[in-house]
C-alpha positions in Angstrom: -3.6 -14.6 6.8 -6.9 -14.3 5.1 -7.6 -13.7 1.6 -9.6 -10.3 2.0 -6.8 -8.7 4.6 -4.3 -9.7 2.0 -6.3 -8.4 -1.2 -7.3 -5.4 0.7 -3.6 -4.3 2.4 -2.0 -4.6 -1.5 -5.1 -2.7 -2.9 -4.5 0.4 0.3 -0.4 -0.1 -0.5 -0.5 0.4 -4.3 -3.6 3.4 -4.1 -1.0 5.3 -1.9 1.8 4.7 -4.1 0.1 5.9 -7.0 -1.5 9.1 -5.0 2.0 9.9 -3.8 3.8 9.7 -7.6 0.6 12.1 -8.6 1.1 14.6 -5.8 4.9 14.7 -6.5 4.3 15.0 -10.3 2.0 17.4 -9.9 -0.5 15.7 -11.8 -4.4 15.1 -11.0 -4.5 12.3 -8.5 -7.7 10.5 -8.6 -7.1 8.5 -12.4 -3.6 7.5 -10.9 -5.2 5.9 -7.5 -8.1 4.6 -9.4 -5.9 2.8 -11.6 -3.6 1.9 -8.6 -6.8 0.4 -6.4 -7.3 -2.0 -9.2 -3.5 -3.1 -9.7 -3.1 -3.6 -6.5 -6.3 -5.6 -6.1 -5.1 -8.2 -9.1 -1.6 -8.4 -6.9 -3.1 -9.1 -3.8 -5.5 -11.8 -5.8 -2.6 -13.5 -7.0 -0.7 -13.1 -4.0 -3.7 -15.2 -2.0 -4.2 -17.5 -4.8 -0.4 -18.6 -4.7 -0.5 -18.6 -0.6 -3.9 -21.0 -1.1 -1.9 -23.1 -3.5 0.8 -23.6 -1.3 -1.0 -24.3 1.7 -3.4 -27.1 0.2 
């Protein structure tokens, strides 16, 4: 699998977590996806750095 599917499927996964915890909270959603894009983007970084690691 290549680095930017993985990087940008965990980036798409975490936003919609976050968005969904905001809409149920009732809270503003955009701060809560914002800060969800960029978790999920340092998983999916370390997720295809540890795949690289294991392939070489």
């Amino acid at each position: 699998m290549k680095e930017k599917t993985i990087v940008s499927a965990s980036t798409l996964f975490v936003s919609l977590l976050t968005y969904w915890y905001a809409r149920s909270a009732g809270k503003d959603a955009v701060p809560y996806v914002m800060f969800g894009g960029f978790i999920g983007s340092i998983i999916g970084e370390s997720i295809a750095e540890s795949l690289n690691k294991q392939e070489s």
